[in-house]
C-alpha positions in Angstrom: -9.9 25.7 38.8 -9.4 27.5 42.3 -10.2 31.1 42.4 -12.4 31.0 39.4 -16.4 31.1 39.6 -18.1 28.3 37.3 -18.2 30.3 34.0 -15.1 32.4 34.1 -13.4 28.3 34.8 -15.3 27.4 31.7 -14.3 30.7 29.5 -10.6 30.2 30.5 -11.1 26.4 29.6 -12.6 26.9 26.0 -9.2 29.8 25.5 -7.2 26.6 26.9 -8.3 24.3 24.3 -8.5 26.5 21.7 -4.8 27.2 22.0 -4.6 23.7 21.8 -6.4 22.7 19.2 -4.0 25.4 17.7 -0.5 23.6 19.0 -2.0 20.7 17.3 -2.6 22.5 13.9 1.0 23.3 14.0 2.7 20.2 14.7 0.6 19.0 11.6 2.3 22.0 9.9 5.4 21.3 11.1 5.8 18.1 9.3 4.2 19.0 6.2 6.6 21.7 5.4 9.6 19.1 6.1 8.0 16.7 3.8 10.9 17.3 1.1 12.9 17.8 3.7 12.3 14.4 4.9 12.8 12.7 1.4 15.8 14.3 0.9 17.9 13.6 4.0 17.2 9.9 4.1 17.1 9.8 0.5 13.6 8.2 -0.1 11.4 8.1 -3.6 7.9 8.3 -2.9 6.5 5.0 -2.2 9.1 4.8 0.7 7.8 7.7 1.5 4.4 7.2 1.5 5.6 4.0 4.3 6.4 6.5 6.5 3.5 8.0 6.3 1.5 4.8 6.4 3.6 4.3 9.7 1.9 7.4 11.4 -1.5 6.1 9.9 -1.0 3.1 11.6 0.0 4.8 14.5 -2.5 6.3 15.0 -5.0 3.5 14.4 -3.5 1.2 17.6 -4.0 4.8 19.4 -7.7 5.0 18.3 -8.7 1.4 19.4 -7.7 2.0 23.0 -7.8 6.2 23.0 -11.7 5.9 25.1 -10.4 4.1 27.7 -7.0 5.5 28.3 -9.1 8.9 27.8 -11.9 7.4 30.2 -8.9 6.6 32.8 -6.8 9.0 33.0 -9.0 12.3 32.1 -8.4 14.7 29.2 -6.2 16.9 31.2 -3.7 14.6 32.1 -3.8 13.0 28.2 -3.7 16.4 26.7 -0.6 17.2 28.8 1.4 13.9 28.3 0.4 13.3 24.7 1.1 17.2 23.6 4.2 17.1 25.0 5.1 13.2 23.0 3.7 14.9 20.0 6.2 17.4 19.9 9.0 15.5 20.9 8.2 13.0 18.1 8.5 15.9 15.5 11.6 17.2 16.8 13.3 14.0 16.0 12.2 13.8 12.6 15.6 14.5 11.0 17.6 13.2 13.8 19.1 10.0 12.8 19.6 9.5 9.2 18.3 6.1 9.6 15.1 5.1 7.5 14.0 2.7 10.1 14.0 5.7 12.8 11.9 7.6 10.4 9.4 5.1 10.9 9.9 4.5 14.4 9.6 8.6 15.1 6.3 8.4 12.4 4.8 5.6 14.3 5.1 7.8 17.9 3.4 11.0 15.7 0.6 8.7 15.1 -0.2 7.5 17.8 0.8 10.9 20.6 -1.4 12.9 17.8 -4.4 10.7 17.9 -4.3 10.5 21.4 -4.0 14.6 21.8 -7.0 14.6 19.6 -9.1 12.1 21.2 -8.5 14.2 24.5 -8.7 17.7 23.3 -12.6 16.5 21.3 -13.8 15.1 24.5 -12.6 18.2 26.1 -14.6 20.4 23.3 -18.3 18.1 24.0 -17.8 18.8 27.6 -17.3 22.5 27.4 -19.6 23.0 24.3 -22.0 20.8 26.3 -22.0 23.1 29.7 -22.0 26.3 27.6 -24.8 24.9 26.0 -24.4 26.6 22.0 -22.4 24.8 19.4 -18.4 25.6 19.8 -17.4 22.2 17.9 -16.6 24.3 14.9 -14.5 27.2 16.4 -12.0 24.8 17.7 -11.5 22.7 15.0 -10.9 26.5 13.5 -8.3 27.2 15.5 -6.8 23.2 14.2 -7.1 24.9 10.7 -5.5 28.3 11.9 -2.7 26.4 13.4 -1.9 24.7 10.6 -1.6 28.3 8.7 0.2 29.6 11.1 2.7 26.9 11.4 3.4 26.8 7.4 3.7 30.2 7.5 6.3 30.2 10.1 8.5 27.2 8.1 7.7 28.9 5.1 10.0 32.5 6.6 12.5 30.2 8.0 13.6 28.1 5.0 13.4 31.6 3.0 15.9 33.2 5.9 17.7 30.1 5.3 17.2 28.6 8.8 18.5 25.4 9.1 15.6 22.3 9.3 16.3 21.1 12.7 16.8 24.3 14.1 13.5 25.2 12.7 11.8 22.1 14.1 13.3 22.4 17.6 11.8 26.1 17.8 8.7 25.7 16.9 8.3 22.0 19.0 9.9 23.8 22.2 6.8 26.3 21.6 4.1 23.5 21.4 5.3 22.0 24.3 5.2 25.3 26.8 1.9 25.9 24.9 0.5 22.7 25.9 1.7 22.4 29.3 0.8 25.6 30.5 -3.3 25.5 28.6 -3.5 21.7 30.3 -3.1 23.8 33.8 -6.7 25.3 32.5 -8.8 22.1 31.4 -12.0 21.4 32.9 -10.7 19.4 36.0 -13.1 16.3 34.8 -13.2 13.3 36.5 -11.4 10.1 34.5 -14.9 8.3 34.9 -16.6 11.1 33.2 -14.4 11.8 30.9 -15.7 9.7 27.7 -16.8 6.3 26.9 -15.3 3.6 26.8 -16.2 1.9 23.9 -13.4 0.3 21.4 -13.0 1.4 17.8 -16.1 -0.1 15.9 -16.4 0.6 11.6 -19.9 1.8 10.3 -22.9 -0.8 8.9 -26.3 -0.4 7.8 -27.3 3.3 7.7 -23.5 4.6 8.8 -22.0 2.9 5.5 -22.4 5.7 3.1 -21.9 7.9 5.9 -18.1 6.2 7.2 -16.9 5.7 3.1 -17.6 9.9 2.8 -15.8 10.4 5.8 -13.1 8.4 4.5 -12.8 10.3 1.2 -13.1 13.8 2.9 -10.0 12.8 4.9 -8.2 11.1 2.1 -8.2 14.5 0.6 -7.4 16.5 3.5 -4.7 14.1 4.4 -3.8 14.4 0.8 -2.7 18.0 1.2 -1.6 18.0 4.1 1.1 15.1 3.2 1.7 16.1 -0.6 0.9 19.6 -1.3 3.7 21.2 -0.2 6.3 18.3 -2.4 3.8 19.0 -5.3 4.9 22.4 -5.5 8.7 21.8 -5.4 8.7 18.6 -7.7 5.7 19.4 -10.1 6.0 23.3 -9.9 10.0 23.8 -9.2 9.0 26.2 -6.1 11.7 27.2 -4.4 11.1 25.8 -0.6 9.9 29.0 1.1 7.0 29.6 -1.7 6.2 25.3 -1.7 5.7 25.9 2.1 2.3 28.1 1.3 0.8 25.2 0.0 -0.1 24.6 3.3 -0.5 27.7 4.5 -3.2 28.5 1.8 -4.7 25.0 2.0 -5.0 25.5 6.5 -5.8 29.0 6.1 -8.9 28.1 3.5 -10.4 25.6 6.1 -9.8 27.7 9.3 -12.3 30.3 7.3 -14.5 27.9 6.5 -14.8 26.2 9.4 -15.2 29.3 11.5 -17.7 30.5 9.6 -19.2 26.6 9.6 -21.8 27.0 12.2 -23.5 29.9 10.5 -23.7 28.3 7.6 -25.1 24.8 8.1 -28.0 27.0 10.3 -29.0 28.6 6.5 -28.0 25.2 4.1 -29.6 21.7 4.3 -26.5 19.5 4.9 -27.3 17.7 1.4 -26.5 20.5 -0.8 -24.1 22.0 1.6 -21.8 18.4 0.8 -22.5 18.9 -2.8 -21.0 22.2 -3.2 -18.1 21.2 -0.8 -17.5 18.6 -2.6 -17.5 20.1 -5.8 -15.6 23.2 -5.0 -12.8 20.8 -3.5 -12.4 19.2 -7.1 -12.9 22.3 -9.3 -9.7 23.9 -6.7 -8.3 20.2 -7.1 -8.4 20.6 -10.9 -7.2 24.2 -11.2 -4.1 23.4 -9.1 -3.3 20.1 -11.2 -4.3 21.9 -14.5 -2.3 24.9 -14.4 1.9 25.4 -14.5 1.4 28.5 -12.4 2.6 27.8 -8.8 -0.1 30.9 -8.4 -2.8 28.7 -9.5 -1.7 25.9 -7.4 -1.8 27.7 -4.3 -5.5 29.2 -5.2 -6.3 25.4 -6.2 -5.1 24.3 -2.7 -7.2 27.1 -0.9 -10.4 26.2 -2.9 -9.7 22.6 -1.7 -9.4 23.9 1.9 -12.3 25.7 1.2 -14.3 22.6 0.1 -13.4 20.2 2.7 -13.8 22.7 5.5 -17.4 21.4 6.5 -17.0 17.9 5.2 -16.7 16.0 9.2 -19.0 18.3 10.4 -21.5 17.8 8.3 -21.0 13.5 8.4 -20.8 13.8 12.0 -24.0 15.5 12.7 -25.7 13.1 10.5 -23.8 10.5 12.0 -25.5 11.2 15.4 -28.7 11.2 13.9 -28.4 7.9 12.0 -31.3 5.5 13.5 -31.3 3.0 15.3 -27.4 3.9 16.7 -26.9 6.3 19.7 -25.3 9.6 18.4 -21.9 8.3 20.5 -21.8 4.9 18.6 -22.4 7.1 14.8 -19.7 9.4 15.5 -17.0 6.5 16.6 -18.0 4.5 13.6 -17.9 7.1 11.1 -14.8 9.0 12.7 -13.2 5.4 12.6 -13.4 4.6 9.1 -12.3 8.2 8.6 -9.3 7.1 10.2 -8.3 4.3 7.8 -8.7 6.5 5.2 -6.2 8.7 7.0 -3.7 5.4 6.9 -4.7 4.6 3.4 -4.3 7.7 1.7 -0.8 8.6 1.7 1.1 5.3 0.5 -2.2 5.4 -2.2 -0.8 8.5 -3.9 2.9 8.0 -3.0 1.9 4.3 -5.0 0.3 5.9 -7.9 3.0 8.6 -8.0 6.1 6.1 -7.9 5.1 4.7 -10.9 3.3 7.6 -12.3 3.7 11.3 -11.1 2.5 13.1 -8.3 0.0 15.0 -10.2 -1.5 11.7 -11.4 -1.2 10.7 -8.4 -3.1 13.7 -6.5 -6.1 13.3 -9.0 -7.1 10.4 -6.6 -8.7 14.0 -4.9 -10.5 15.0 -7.3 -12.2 11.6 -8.0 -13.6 11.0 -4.2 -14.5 15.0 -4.3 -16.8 14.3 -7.2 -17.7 11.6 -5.4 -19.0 12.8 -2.2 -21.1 15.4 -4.1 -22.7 12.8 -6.1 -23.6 10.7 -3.1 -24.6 13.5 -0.8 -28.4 13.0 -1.2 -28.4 9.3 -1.1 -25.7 9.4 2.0 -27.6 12.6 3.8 -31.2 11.2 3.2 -33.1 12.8 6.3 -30.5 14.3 7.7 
C-alpha cells in the first residue's frame, strides 16, 4: 500500500480483513433470518427447503475444488473484491422472483461467491498472521461470529419495526458490498503466484479420517443453526419473527466469545479435553433448547451451542497440520474438505428427518454428533 511503512500496511490489512470476515458473518445472517421468510413466499415444506439449501452446499463444493487455483491466479485481493460483491448480490435476490427454480439458481451463486470469499479472505489471514508472526487465526474468525450477531440483530429490529423483507435485504447487502470494496483497497498487495497453493480438493485417509468425520460433525451442527434455528423458534416455539431472529444472534454472539477468547484458551487446555467439553456443552445447550417450551430456554440452548462449537475447527485444524506423514497444507485441505460436505449434507438431513417427522426431531441429529465428537476426542486427538 503506497504511503504506508511495512507494519502500519500490515495493521491496516488485518482491520481490512477483519471487517471482512465481518461482511461475511452478516450475509450468513442475512439469510438465516429470511429462512421463514423464504419458505413462505415460494411456499415450500421443509424438504424443499432443505434442496435449496443443498443447492448452496453444492455450490459451494464446485467452488472448493477449483478456489486454490483461482485464489493462486488471480490473488486474494482481487477474489475478495469480486466474490464479496457476488455474495451480496446473490442475497439480495433471494426473494426476487417467486420462482422455486430461481431460489435455487440464487442458492447455487451464495454457495459458490461465499466459498470463494472464504477461501480468499483465510489465505489472506495465514499471510498476515504469518508476517505478524503470533496467532490471529482466531480473532478473525471472531469477527465471522460477530458478524453473524450483528447481522441477526439487525433483521431481528427490522421485522419488529415491520420493515419489509426485501427492503431489509437490499440495505443490509448495499452495506456489504461498500464494506468489501472499500477493505479490498487495503489487502496485502500479494502476488497471484504467492497467493496459495494450488492443490485440488482432496478428502482425508489414514490418520486425517477421524480427524475430517469430526470436522464434518462440528459443521453439521454449526450449519444446523445457522439454517434451522431461527424457523425452530417460529414453528416449534410460535416466536413472533423479531424474537425467532435472536436465535441467531445468541447462537453467532456465543461463538464470537468463544472464539475470541480461543487462542488463550487452547494455550492452558490440551486439545483432547478442550473437544470433550465443547462437545458436550454443544449437546447439553442442544438438549436444553429441544427440551424446554420456553423460547427463553431455546435461545440460552442456542448460545451454549455457540459456545460449544466455537473452538471445534480450530482445534481439528491444528491437529490436522500436525497429522504425520501429510504436510500441515495437505491436513488442513483434507479435513476442511470433508467439513465441507458435511456443510452440503446437513441441511436436506434435518429438513428430511423433519418432513416426515418435526423439526425438533429433526435438530436432535446435533446432539447425537456433539456427543459424538466428545467421545472420539482422545482417539481422534491422540498426540495432538
Amino acid at each position: 500500500m503506497p504511503g504506508l511503512s511495512a507494519p502500519r500496511a500490515l495493521a491496516a490489512a488485518g482491520h481490512a480483513l477483519r471487517a471482512q470476515f465481518f461482511v461475511l458473518g452478516l450475509l450468513f445472517a442475512t439469510w438465516g433470518v429470511h429462512v421463514p421468510t423464504v419458505k413462505a413466499r415460494y411456499g415450500l415444506g421443509e424438504q424443499a427447503l432443505a434442496l435449496a439449501m443443498l443447492a448452496s452446499g453444492v455450490g459451494a463444493l464446485l467452488a472448493l475444488a477449483q478456489a486454490g487455483r483461482i485464489v493462486g491466479r488471480f490473488g486474494p485481493r482481487a477474489v475478495a473484491a469480486a466474490m464479496g460483491v457476488a455474495c451480496c448480490a446473490s442475497i439480495a435476490c433471494l426473494l426476487a422472483w417467486p420462482v422455486y427454480g430461481a431460489l435455487l439458481a440464487v442458492m447455487l451463486a451464495f454457495g459458490v461467491t461465499g466459498s470463494l470469499l472464504d477461501v480468499a479472505l483465510n489465505t489472506e489471514a495465514s499471510e498476515i498472521e504469518r508476517q505478524a508472526d503470533r496467532p490471529l487465526m482466531s480473532g478473525f474468525h471472531g469477527m465471522f461470529s460477530l458478524g453473524g450477531m450483528a447481522g441477526a440483530g439487525l433483521g431481528s429490529a427490522a421485522l419488529a419495526a415491520g420493515i419489509a423483507p426485501q427492503a431489509h435485504l437490499a440495505a443490509a447487502t448495499a452495506l456489504g458490498a461498500a464494506t468489501v470494496l472499500l477493505s479490498s483497497r487495503l489487502m496485502l498487495p500479494l502476488r497471484p503466484d504467492a497467493a496459495g497453493t494450488d492443490h485440488p480438493l482432496s478428502l482425508p485417509r489414514g490418520p486425517l479420517l477421524l480427524l475430517g468425520v469430526l470436522a464434518s460433525m462440528g459443521l453439521i451442527a454449526e450449519g444446523a443453526m445457522y439454517d434451522w434455528s431461527v424457523l425452530f423458534m417460529r414453528q416449534e416455539r410460535g416466536s413472533a419473527a423479531g424474537t425467532a431472529a435472536l436465535a441467531y444472534a445468541s447462537f453467532s454472539g456465543a461463538m464470537a466469545a468463544g472464539r475470541f477468547a480461543g487462542d488463550r484458551v487452547r494455550a492452558r487446555t490440551s486439545p483432547t479435553r478442550l473437544m470433550r467439553a465443547s462437545g458436550l456443552l454443544a449437546a447439553a445447550g442442544m438438549l436444553l433448547a429441544l427440551a424446554l417450551p420456553s423460547p427463553a430456554a431455546a435461545l440460552a440452548g442456542f448460545a451454549l451451542v455457540g459456545l460449544g462449537l466455537s473452538n471445534v475447527v480450530p482445534v481439528l485444524f491444528s491437529a490436522a497440520a500436525r497429522a504425520p506423514g501429510v504436510s500441515p497444507a495437505h491436513g488442513i485441505a483434507a479435513v476442511s474438505g470433508a467439513g465441507y460436505l458435511g456443510m452440503m449434507a446437513g441441511p436436506p438431513l434435518i429438513g428430511l428427518i423433519a418432513e416426515h417427522a418435526s423439526l425438533a426431531t429433526g435438530l436432535l441429529v446435533v446432539v447425537a454428533f456433539a456427543v459424538f465428537m466428545a467421545l472420539a476426542a482422545r482417539r481422534a486427538l491422540r498426540g495432538a
